[in-house]
N, C-alpha and C positions, 0 to 999 in steps of 0.2 A: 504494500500500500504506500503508493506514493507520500503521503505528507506524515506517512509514522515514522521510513526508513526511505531516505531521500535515495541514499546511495543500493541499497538493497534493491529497490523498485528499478533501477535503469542498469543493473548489471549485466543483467543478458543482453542488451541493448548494446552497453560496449564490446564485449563480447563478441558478438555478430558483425558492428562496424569494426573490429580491429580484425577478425578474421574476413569481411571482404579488404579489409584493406590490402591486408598481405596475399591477397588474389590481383591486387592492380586494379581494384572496382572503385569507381566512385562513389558516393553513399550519400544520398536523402532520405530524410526524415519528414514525416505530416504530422497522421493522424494524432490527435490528444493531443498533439503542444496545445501551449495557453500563456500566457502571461505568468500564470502559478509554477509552472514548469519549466519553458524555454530556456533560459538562462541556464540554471543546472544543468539540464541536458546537453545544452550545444558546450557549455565545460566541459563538460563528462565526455564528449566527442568531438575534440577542437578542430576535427579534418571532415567536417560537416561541408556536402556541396553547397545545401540546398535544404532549407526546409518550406516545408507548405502548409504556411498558416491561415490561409485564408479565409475558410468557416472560422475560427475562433476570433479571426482579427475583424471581421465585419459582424460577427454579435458583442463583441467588447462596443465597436463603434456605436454601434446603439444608443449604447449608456455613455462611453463618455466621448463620441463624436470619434470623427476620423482621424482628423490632424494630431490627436492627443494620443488616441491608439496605436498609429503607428511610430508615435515619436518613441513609446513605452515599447513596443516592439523590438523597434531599432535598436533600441538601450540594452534589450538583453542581447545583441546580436553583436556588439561591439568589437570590433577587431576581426570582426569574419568578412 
């Protein structure tokens, strides 16, 4: 469960990106990121191509608009 054991929840996740890694694969992430996750994760797998947030990032927008959303976005993406 992601928010009881941060690192526990996305184990297998590295796992699988460092094993395609050393296959020569590029690697994207989607489904589930969110604002509550993003950041950890794309840590957790700093040779991240690509993630696809786009359902999470236009029901954030919702609520706190677009230009705010994605600014919060961007934030967790820092240096990628």
């Amino acid at each position: 469960d992601y928010p009881a054991d941060r690192a526990k929840a996305v184990a297998p996740f590295v796992q699988a990106a460092e094993h395609a890694r050393s296959l020569g694969l590029a690697l994207n992430a989607g489904h589930d990121l969110s604002l509550e996750n993003l950041r950890f994760f794309s840590e957790s797998i700093p040779f991240l191509s690509e993630v696809s947030i786009g359902h999470a990032l236009i029901s954030d927008a919702l609520y706190l608009g677009l230009e705010e959303t994605i600014r919060r976005y961007r934030s967790c993406l820092v240096g990628k």
